[in-house]
C-alpha positions in Angstrom: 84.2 127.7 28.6 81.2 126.5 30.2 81.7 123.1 32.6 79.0 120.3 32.0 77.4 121.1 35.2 76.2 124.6 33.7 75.2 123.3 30.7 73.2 120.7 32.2 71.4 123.2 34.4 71.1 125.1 31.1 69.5 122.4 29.6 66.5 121.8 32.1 65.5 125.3 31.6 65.9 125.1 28.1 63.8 121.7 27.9 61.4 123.2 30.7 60.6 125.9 28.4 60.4 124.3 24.8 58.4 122.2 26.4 55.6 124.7 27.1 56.2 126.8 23.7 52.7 125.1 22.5 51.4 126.7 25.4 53.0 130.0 24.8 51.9 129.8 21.3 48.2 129.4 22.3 48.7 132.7 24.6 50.3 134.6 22.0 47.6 133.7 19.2 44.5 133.7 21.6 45.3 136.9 23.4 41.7 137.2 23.7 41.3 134.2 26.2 44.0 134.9 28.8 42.2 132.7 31.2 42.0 129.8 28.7 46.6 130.5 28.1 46.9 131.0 31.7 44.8 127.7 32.8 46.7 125.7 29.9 50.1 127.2 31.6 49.2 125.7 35.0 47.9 122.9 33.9 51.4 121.8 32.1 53.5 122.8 34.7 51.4 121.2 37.4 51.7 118.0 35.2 55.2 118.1 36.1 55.3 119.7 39.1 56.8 117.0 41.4 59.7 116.5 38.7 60.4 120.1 39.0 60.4 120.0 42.4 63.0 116.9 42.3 65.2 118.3 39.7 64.8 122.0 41.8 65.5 120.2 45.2 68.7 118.9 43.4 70.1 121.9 42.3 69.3 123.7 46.1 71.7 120.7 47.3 74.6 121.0 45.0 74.7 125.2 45.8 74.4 123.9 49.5 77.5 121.9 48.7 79.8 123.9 46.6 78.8 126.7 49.5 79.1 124.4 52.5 82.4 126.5 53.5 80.7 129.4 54.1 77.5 129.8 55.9 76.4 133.1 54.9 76.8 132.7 51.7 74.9 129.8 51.8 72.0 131.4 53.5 71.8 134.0 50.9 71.8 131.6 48.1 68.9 129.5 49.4 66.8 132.8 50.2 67.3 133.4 46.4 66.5 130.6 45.0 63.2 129.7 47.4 61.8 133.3 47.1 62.7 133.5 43.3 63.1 130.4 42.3 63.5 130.7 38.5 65.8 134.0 38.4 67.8 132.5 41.7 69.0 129.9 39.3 70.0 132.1 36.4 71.5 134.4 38.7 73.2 131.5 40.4 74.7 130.5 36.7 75.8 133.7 36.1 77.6 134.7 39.1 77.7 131.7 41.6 80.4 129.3 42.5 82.7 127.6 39.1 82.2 123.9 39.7 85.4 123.4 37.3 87.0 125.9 40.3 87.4 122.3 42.5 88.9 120.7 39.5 91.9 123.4 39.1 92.2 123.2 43.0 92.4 119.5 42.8 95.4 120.3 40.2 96.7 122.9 42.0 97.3 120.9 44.9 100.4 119.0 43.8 103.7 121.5 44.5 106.5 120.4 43.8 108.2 119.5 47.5 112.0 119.8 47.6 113.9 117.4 48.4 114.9 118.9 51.9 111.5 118.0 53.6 112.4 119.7 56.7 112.0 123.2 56.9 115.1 125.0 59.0 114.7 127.0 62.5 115.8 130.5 62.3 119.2 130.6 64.0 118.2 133.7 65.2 114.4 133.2 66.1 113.9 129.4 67.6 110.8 130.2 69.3 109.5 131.2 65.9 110.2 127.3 64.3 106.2 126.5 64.8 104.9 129.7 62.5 108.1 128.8 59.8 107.0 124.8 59.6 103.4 125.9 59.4 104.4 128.0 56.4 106.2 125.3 54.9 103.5 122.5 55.5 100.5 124.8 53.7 102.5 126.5 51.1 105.9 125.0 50.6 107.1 128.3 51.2 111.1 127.5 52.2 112.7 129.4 55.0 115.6 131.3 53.0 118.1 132.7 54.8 120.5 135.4 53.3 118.6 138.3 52.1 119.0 142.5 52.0 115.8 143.8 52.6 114.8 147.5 52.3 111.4 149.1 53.7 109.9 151.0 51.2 106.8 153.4 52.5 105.5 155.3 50.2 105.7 155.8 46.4 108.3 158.0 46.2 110.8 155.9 48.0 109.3 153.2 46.4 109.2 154.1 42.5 112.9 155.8 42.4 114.9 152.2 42.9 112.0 150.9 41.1 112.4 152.7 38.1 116.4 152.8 38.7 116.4 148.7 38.6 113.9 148.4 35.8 116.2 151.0 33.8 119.5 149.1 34.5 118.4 145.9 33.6 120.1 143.6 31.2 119.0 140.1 30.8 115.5 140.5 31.6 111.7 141.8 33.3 109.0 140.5 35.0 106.4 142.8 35.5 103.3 142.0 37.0 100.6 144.6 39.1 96.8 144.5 40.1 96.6 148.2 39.0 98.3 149.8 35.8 96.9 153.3 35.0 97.4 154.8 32.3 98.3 158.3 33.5 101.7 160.0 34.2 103.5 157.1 36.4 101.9 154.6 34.2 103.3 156.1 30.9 106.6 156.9 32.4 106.9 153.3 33.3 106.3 152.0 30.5 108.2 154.3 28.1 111.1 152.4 30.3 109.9 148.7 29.3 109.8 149.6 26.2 113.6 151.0 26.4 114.7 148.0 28.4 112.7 145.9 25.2 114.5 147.8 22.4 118.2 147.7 24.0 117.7 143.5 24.3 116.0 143.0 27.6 113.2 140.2 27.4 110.2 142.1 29.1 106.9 140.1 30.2 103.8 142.2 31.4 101.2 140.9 33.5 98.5 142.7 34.9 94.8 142.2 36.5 91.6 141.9 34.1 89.2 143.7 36.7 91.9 146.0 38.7 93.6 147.2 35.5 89.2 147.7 33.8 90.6 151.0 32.6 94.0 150.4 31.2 93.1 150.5 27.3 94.5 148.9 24.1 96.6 151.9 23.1 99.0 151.3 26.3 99.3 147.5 25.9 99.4 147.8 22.1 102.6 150.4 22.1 104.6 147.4 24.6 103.4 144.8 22.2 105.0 146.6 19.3 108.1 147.1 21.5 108.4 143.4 21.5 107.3 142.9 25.3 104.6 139.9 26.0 102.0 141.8 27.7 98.9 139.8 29.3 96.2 140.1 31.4 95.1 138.0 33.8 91.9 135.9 33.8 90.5 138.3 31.0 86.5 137.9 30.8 83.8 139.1 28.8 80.9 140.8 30.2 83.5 140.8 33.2 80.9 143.0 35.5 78.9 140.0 35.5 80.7 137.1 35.3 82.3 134.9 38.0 85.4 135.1 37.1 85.6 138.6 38.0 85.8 137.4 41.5 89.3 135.9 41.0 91.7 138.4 41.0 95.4 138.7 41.0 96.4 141.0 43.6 99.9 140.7 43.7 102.5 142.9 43.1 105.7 141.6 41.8 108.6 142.9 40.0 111.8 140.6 39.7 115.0 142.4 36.9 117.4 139.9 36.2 117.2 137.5 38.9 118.9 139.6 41.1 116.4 141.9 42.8 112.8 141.7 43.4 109.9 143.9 44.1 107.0 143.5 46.0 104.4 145.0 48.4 101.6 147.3 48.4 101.6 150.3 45.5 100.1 149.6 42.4 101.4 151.7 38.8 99.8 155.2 39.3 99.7 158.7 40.3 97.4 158.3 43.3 100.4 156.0 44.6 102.8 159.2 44.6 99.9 161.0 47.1 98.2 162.8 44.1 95.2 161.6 44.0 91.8 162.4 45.7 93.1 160.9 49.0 95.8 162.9 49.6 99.4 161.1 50.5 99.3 157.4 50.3 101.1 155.9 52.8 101.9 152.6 51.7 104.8 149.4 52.3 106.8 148.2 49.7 109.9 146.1 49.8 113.0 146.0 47.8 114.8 142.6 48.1 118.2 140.9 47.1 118.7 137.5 48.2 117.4 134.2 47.7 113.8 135.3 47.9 113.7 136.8 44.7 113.9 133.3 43.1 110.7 132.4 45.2 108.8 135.4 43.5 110.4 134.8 40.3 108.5 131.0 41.0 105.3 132.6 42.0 105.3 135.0 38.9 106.0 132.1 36.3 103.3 130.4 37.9 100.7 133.0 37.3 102.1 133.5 33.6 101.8 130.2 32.5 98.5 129.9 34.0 97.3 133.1 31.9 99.2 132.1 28.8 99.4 128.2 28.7 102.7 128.2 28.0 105.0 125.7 30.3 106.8 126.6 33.2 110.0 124.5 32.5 110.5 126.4 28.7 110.6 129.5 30.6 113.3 128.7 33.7 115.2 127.2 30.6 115.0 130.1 29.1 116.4 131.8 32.8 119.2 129.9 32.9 120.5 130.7 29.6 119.9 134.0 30.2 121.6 134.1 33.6 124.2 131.6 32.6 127.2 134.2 33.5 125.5 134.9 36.4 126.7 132.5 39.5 125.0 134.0 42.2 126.3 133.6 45.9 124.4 134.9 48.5 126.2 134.7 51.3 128.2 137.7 51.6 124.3 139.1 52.1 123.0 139.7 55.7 121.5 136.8 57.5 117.9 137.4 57.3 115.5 134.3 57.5 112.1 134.9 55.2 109.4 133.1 53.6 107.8 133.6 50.5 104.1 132.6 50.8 101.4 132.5 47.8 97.9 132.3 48.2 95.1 132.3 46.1 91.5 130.8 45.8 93.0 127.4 43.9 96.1 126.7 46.7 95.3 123.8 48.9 95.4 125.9 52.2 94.6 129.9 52.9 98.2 129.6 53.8 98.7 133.6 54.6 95.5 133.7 56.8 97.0 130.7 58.2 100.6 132.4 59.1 98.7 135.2 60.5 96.2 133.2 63.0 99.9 131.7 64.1 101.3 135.0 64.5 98.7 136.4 66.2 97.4 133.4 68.7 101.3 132.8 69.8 102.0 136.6 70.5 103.2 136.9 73.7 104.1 140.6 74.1 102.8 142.5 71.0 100.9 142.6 67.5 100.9 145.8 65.9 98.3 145.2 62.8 98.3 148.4 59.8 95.4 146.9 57.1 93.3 149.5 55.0 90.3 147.5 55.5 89.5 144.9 58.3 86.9 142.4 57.5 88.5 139.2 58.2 86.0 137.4 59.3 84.8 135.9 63.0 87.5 133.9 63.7 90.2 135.8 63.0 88.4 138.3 64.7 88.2 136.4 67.8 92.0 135.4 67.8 92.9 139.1 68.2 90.4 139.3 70.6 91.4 136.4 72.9 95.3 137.7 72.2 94.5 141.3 73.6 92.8 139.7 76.4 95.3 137.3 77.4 97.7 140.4 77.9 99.2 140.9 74.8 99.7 144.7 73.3 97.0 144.8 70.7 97.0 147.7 68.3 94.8 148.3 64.7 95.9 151.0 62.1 93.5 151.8 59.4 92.4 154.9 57.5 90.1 157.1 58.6 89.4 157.8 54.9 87.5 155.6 52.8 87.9 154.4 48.9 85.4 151.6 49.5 82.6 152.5 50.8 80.9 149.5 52.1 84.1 147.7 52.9 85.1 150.8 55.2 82.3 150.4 56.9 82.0 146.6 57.4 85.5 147.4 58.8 84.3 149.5 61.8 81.6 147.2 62.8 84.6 145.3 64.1 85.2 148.0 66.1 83.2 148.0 69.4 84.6 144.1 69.8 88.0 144.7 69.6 87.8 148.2 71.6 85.8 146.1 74.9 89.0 143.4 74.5 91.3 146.1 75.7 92.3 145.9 71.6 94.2 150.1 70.8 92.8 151.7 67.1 94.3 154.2 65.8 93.1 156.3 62.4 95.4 157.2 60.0 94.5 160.9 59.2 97.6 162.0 57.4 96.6 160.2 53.6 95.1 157.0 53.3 97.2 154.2 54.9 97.4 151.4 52.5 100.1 149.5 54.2 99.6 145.5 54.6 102.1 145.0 57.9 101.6 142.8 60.7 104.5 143.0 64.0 104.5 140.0 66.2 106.4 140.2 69.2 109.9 141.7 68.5 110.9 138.7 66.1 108.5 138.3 63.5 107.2 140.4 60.4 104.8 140.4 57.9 104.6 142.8 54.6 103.0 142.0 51.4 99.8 142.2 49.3 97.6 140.7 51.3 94.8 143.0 53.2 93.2 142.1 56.3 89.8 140.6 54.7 87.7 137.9 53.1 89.0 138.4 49.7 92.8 138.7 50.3 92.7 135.9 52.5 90.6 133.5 50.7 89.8 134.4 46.8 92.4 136.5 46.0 95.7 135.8 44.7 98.2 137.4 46.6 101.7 137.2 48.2 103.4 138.0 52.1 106.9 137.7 53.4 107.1 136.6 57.0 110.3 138.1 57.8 112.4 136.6 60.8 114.9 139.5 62.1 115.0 141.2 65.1 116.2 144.4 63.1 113.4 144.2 60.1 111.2 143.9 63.2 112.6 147.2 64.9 112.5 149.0 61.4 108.8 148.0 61.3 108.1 149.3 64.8 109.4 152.9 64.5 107.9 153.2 61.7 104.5 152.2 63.6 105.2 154.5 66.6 106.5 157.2 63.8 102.4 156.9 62.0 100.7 156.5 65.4 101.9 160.8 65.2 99.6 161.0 62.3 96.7 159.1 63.9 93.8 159.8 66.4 93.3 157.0 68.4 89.7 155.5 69.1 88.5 155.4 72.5 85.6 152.8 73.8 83.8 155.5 75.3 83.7 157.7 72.8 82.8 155.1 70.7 79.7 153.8 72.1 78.7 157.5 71.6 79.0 157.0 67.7 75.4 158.3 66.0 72.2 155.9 65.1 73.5 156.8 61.3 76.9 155.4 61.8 75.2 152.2 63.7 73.1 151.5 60.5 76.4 151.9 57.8 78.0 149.6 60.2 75.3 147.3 60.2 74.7 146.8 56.9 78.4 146.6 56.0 78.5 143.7 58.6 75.9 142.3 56.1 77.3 142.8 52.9 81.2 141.8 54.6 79.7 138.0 54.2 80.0 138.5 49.9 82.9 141.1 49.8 
């Protein structure tokens, strides 16, 4: 639906334009005196000329507002609309900032706060209280405390308690990726919601508009004859050139009955097993039982009811009665303090970039980062900068492979900065590493959806744990140590060596980082 800003923008150029169709009609029936159309042309418009420019100057200063967050982008608006100033502003219609974006936020901004204000210090991790509270005061993410959390890192170990859990369940599914192919994985997966649907199980099916483009109607239509609710999110038309395009759901969340919950980095498809074009994907995903399945449970309704306009409460009343046998007590579970934190273009804060800044500028011994792509803009930049050069062990895992091209490189023009601040890379050479993992000293982890760039961190919608356990932390660190075998590590010097061509791919993927 269009908001009354666009329409009003809509209607200047419409009234702009009927108002000069006498004009045009004179061209068009006196083609023979061009100079005669063309002089009556310029005569009309410089009759209201200093209106246009008024109305014009306007428009510049509401893009320069919605915009005012982000310089760049700014910039690149206003070079559009003063070098092409008609076009700029259709373009600007078509794809530019939503205005009705700021009146979703403004809803969006009201959680619901718990009646416990205070968020808990680990009992294990008191130094870590500031990065928890932070957490809780941007995303009213609670610290919860007993949880059994497996490391997951690659498809295979990821997909067999998957499909295990989804094939077990009994009261019910929540189901919801970025990517669902429909090839072998894909199919399999489905031919189990659709058993889990036909033996009683209530199955719900959510999935991204844009990252699942090539999933078609057949797929979704078989689960929707099963009886499974199957959605996509944010579904546009003419989707390759609309905004809406631009807010994606990246999350991957799986919760089966309440009692265990999925999460992490694979997507539903065969390339996630290693057998696609890039070879073995090395990936993170986590299996959880605990209280944090609850929390993505929360964060799953949410996205639901925003999709489908149903209300939240009709469906956790429809939980309980499902689960109403089901008296859950944690705490025979091991004592493992986490927090569940959304994010997403419409949330008050960028709450993950904010846990990571925190984990990052209070490092005192270590951050191991392992991103596919690495465009998260200057000031995160400069935190791990000022980190390595305070002392701090400093390391960067990526891919050497690409599956973006410009996003790979605007990734490595990062690299010369880092490298100078003493920061180690390392290339993953083994598959493509898609892993979204972040160590902080020996106490703190982070694992989730979210990659280490512009759109994860402040369009997209995604979900992180920050994990508080010395153990989780270890698990996380031999597995770093155990890739770093499978890596080549970037030197400065060599580096500086890098070809003219490499300079120029690095250059302009610096340039085009600004809109990715």
């Amino acid at each position: 639906m269009w908001s009354k800003t666009k329409i009003i923008i809509l209607a200047i150029i419409v009234a702009f334009i009927a108002g000069n169709i006498p004009t045009l009609l004179d061209f068009f029936s006196q083609n023979t005196n061009v100079t005669h159309a063309i002089s009556n042309i310029y005569s009309t418009l410089n009759k209201y000329l200093y209106h246009l420019i008024i109305i014009y100057s306007l428009i510049v200063a509401y893009i320069i507002f919605l915009e005012g967050q982000n310089p760049d982008r700014t910039l690149l608006w206003l070079v559009a609309l003063i070098f092409i100033p008609v076009i700029g502003v259709l373009i600007y219609i078509i794809i530019g900032p939503d205005p009705s974006a700021y009146k979703r936020k403004r809803e969006y901004m009201k959680p619901e706060i718990p009646e416990n204000t205070e968020c808990p210090e680990p009992s294990d991790c008191k130094s870590v209280s500031f990065l928890a509270k932070l957490l809780y005061s941007v995303s009213s993410a609670k610290l919860l405390k007993n949880n059994k959390v497996d490391i997951l890192i690659d498809g295979v170990e990821t997909f067999t308690p998957l499909k295990k859990a989804l094939r077990e369940a009994t009261k019910y599914i929540h189901f919801q990726y970025f990517i669902i192919n429909n090839d072998s994985l894909g199919q399999e997966i489905r031919d189990i919601l659709i058993e889990a649907a036909n033996r009683g199980v209530t199955v719900r099916v959510l999935y991204d508009a844009i990252g699942s483009w090539s999933l078609n109607k057949e797929y979704t239509q078989m689960l929707e004859n099963a009886g499974i609710e199957c959605n996509s999110f944010y579904p546009v038309s003419f989707a390759r050139f609309r905004r809406k395009m631009n807010y994606r759901n990246h999350r991957k969340i799986v919760v089966v009955d309440g009692e265990i919950a999925f999460t992490g980095g694979l997507n539903i498809g065969d390339e996630y097993l290693g057998k696609g074009a890039l070879g073995y994907w090395r990936d993170t995903h986590i299996r959880i039982v605990g209280e944090a399945v609850e929390e993505l449970n929360k964060i799953f309704i949410h996205d639901w009811c925003t999709r489908t306009e149903e209300k939240q409460k009709d469906i956790y009343d429809e939980i309980k009665t499902l689960e109403k046998e089901n008296n859950k007590d944690y705490t025979s579970l091991p004592e493992t303090p986490l927090q569940v934190v959304p994010s997403g273009i419409f949330t008050p804060w960028h709450s993950i970039a904010k846990g990571y800044f925190s984990m990052i500028s209070r490092a005192t011994e270590r951050v191991w980062i392992a991103t596919p792509y690495f465009v998260p803009g200057n000031s995160l930049v400069d935190t791990i900068v000022n980190t390595s050069l305070s002392g701090v062990d400093v390391r960067l895992m990526m891919p050497r492979s690409k599956d973006h091209f410009l996003v790979h490189w605007a990734s490595k023009s990062n690299f010369e900065k880092l490298l100078i601040a003493g920061v180690r890379i390392f290339l993953y050479e083994k598959g493509f590493l898609h892993s979204k993992t972040m160590l902080s000293d020996k106490n703190v982890s982070s694992v989730g959806t979210c990659n280490m760039d512009v759109r994860s961190l402040e369009i997209n919608f995604e979900n992180q744990l920050f994990i508080y356990d010395r153990e989780i932390n270890n698990s996380f660190a031999t597995q770093f140590e155990k890739d770093i075998k499978d890596c080549t590590e970037i030197t400065l010097e060599e580096w500086l060596k890098r070809p003219l061509w490499q300079k120029i791919l690095e250059s302009f993927g610096k340039l085009y980082s600004a809109q990715i």
